[in-house]
C-alpha positions as CSV (number, residue, x, y, z in Angstrom):
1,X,20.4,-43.9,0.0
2,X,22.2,-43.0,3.2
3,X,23.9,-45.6,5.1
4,X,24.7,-45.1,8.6
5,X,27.9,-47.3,10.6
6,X,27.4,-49.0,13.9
7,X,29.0,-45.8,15.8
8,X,27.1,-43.5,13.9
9,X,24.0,-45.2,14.3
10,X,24.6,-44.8,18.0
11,X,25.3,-41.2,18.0
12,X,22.2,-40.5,16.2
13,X,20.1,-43.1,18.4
14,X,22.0,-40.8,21.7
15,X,20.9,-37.5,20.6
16,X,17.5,-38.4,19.6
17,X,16.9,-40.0,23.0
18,X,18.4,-36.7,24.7
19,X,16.0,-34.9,22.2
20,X,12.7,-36.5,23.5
21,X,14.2,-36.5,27.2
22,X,14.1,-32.7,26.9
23,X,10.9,-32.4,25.2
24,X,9.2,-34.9,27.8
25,X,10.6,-32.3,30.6
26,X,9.6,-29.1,29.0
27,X,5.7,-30.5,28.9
28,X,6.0,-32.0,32.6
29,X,7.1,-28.3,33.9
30,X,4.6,-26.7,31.6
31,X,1.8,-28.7,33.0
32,X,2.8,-28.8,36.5
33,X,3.6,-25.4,37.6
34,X,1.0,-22.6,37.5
35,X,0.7,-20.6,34.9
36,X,1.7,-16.7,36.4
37,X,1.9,-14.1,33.1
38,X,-0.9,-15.3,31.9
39,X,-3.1,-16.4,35.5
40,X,-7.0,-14.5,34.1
41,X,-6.7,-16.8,31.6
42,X,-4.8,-19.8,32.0
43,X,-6.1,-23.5,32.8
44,X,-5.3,-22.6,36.6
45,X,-8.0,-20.3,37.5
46,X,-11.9,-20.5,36.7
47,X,-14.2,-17.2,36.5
48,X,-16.5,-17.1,39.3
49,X,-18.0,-13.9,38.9
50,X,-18.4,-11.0,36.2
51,X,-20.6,-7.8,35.7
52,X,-20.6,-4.9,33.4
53,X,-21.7,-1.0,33.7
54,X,-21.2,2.0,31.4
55,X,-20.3,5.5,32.4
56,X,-19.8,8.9,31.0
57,X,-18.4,12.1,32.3
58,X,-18.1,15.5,31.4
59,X,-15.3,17.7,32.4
60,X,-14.5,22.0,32.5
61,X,-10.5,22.7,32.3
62,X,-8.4,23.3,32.3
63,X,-9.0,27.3,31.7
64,X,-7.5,28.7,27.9
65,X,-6.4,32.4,28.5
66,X,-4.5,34.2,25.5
67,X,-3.4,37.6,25.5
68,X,-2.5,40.3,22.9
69,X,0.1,43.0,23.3
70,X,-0.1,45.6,20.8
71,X,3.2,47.4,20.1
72,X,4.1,50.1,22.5
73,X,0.8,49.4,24.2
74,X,1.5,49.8,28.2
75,X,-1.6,47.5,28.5
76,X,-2.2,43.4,27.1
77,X,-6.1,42.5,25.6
78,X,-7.4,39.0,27.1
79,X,-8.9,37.9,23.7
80,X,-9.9,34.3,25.0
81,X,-10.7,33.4,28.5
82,X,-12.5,30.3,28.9
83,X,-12.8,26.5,30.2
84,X,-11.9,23.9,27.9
85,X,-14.5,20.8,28.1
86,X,-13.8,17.3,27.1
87,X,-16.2,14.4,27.2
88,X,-16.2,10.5,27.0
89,X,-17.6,7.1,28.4
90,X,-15.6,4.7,30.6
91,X,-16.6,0.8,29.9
92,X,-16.4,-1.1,33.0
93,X,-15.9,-5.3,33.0
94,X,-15.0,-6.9,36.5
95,X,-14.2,-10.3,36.6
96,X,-13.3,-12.7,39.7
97,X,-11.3,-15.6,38.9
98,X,-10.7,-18.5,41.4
99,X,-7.3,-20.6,41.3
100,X,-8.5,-24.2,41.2
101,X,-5.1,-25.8,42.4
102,X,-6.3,-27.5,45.4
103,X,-4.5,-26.0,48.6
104,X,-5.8,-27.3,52.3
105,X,-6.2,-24.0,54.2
106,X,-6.4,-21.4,52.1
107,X,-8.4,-20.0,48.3
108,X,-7.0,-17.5,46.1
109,X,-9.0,-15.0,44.1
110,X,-7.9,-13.0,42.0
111,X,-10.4,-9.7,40.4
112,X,-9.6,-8.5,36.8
113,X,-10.9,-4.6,37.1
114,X,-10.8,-3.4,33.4
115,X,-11.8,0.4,31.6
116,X,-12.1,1.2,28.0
117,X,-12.6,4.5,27.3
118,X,-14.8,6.0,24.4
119,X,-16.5,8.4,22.8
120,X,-13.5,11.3,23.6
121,X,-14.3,14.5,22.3
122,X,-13.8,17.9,23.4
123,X,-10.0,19.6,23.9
124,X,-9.8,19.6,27.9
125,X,-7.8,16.8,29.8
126,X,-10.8,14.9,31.3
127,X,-10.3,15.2,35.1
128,X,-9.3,12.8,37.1
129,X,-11.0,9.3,37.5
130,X,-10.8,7.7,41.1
131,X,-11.2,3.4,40.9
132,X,-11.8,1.6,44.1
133,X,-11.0,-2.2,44.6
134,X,-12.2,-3.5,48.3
135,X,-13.7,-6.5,49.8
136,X,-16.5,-7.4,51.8
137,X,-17.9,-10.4,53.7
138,X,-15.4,-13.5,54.9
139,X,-11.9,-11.5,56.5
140,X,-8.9,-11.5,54.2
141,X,-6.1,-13.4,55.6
142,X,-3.7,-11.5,53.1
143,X,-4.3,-9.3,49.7
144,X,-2.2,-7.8,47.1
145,X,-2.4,-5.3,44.4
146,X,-1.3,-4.2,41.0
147,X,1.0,-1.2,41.0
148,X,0.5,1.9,39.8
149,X,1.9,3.7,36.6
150,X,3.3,6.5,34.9
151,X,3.3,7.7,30.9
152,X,6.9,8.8,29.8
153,X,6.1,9.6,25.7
154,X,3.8,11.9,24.5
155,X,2.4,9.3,21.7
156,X,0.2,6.5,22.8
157,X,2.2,3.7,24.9
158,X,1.4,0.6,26.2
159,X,2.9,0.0,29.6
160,X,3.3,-3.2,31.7
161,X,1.5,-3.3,35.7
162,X,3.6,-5.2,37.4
163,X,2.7,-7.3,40.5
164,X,4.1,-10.2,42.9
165,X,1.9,-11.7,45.4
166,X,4.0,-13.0,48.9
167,X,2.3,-16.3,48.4
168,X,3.8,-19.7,47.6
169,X,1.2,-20.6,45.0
170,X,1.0,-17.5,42.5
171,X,4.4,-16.1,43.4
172,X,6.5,-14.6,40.8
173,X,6.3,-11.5,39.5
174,X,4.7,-11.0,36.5
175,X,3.3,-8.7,33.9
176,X,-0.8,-9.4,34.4
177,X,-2.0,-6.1,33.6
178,X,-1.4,-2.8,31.6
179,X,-2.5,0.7,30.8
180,X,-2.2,2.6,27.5
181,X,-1.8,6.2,28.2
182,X,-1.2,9.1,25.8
183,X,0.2,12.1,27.5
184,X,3.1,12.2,29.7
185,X,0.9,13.9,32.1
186,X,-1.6,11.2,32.2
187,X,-0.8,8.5,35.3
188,X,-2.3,5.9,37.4
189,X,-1.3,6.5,40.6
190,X,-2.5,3.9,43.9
191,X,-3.1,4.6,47.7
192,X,-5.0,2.9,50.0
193,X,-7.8,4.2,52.3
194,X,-8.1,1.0,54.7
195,X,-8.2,-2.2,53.0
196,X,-9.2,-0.6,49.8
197,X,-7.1,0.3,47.0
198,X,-7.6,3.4,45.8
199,X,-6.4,4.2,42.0
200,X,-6.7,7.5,40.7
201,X,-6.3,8.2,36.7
202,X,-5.2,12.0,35.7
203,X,-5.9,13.2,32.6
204,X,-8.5,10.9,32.1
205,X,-9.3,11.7,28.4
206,X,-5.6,10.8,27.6
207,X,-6.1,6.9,29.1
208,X,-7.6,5.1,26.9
209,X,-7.3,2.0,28.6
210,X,-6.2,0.5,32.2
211,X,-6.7,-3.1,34.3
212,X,-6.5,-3.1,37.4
213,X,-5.9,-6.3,39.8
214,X,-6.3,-7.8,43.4
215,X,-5.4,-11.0,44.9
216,X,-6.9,-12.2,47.8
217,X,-6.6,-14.6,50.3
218,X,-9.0,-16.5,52.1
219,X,-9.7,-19.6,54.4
220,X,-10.9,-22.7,52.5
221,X,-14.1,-22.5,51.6
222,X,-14.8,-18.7,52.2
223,X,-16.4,-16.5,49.4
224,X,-15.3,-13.2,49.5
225,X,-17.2,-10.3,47.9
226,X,-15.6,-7.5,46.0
227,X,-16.7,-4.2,46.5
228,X,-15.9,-2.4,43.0
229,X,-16.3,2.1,43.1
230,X,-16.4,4.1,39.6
231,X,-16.3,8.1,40.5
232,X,-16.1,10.3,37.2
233,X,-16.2,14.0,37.1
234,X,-19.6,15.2,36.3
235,X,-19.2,19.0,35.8
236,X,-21.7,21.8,34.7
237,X,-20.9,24.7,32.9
238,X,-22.8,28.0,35.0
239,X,-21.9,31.2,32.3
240,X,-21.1,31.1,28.9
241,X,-19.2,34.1,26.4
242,X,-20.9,35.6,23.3
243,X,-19.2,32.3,21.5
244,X,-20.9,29.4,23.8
245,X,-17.5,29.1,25.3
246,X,-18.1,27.7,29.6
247,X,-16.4,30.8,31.3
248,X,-18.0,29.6,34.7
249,X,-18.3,25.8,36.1
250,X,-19.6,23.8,39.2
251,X,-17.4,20.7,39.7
252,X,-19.1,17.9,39.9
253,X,-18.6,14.1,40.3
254,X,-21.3,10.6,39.7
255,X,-20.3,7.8,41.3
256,X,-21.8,4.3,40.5
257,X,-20.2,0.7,42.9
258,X,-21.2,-2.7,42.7
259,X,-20.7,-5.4,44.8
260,X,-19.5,-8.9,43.2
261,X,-20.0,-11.8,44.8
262,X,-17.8,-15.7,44.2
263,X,-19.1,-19.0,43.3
264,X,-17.7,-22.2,42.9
C-alpha cells in the first residue's frame, strides 16, 4: 500500500487541480468558438438546401500522329493519325449550409459544390470542365471563394483548397475543401465573370474528384439563391480511318444549371 506525507499529498492534490483546470478550459474553447476546418459539418452550421444531377461527356484529343522513317528514305510514313477519345460521368451534390450562431445584422451561407467523376474510359485527356458558383435573389453584402489549384505529381494526389473569409465570424483560414488530381497537367484554375466564380478543370479525365465553396453574406433574414452551372464537352466524331479510329470531330459542349434555393 502506498502512503502519501502531508507535502506530498499536497503536490499531488496541486497538479490534479491544475489538471482538471486545463481540461475544463480545453472544452469551454472547444464549445464556444466556431468550428472553421471542419464548418459543412460541424454543430455550427445547418443544411438548408441540397440537390443532385448526373452528367456525362465525351471528348476528341488530343490528336495521336506517329511517323516512320525508313533508313536512307528522303521521305517519313504517317502510320497513325487520329483523335484520341475519352469518356466519363461527373456526379454533382450541392449543398447550402447556414451558420446558426446568432449575429444581429447579417447570415452566413456557405455552398458545398462537389464532383465525382466515373465511368473513365478511353485514352484522351477529357477536355476541360467549366463549374459556375453565382447567386441570385436578396444582394450580397460580401462573398468569398475557395481557391483554385494545381497537380505537381504525376500519381494521384490529394490537395488542400484553401480559403479565408474577411469576416469576424468564420475567419481563419482553413483547409475546407480539396481536389484529387492525377496528372501534373490536370488543374483547377478560378476567374470570375461578374459576381460568379468561374472554375475551370483541364484534363478532366485526370480529376477524379473536386469541391468547390462559396461564402456569402447577407442581411438578417435574407435567403439567397445559388445559381449552380455544369458545362462538359460533348464532342462528335465526323470521319473515321479503316480501324474506327475519329480522324474528324465537331466540338461540342451540354450544359445543365440549377438554381438552389435556402430555408431556415
Amino acid at each position: 500500500m502506498i502512503q502519501f506525507t502531508k507535502a506530498k499529498l499536497s503536490v499531488v492534490i496541486v497538479a490534479a487541480a491544475l489538471l482538471l483546470i486545463v481540461i475544463l478550459l480545453q472544452v469551454f474553447i472547444t464549445r464556444s468558438s466556431p468550428s472553421v476546418a471542419d464548418v459543412p459539418y460541424s454543430q455550427n452550421v445547418q443544411a438548408v438546401g441540397e440537390a443532385k444531377y448526373v452528367q456525362t461527356w465525351t471528348h476528341y484529343g488530343p490528336r495521336l500522329v506517329s511517323n516512320f522513317c525508313p533508313p536512307r528514305s528522303p521521305q517519313c510514313v504517317v502510320v497513325e493519325n487520329y483523335l484520341k477519345v475519352s469518356r466519363g460521368t461527373a456526379t454533382v451534390r450541392v449543398t447550402s449550409f447556414k451558420v446558426t450562431e446568432k449575429v444581429k445584422a447579417y447570415d452566413y451561407y456557405l455552398l458545398d459544390y462537389d464532383v465525382t467523376t466515373s465511368a473513365r474510359s478511353g485514352t484522351g485527356d477529357g477536355g476541360t470542365g467549366v463549374f459556375t458558383v453565382g447567386s441570385t435573389g436578396p444582394a450580397l453584402v460580401d462573398r468569398d471563394d475557395s481557391k483554385a489549384i494545381n497537380a505537381t505529381k504525376s500519381s494521384c494526389t490529394t490537395l488542400a483548397v484553401g480559403m479565408s473569409t474577411p469576416w469576424p465570424l468564420v475567419t481563419a483560414s482553413a483547409t475546407i475543401a480539396h481536389a484529387t488530381l492525377c496528372d501534373p497537367g490536370a488543374d483547377l484554375t478560378r476567374a470570375y465573370s461578374g459576381s460568379t466564380a468561374v472554375y475551370h478543370g483541364k484534363m478532366l479525365s485526370q480529376i477524379h474528384h473536386l469541391t468547390m465553396q462559396r461564402w456569402v453574406k447577407v442581411a438578417a433574414g435574407a435567403k439567397p439563391r445559388f445559381v449552380i452551372g455544369l458545362t462538359l464537352p460533348r464532342d462528335h466524331c465526323t470521319s473515321v480511318n479503316s480501324k474506327k479510329q475519329c480522324t474528324k470531330g465537331a466540338v461540342g459542349t451540354t450544359t445543365k444549371s440549377i438554381v438552389l434555393g435556402t430555408t431556415g
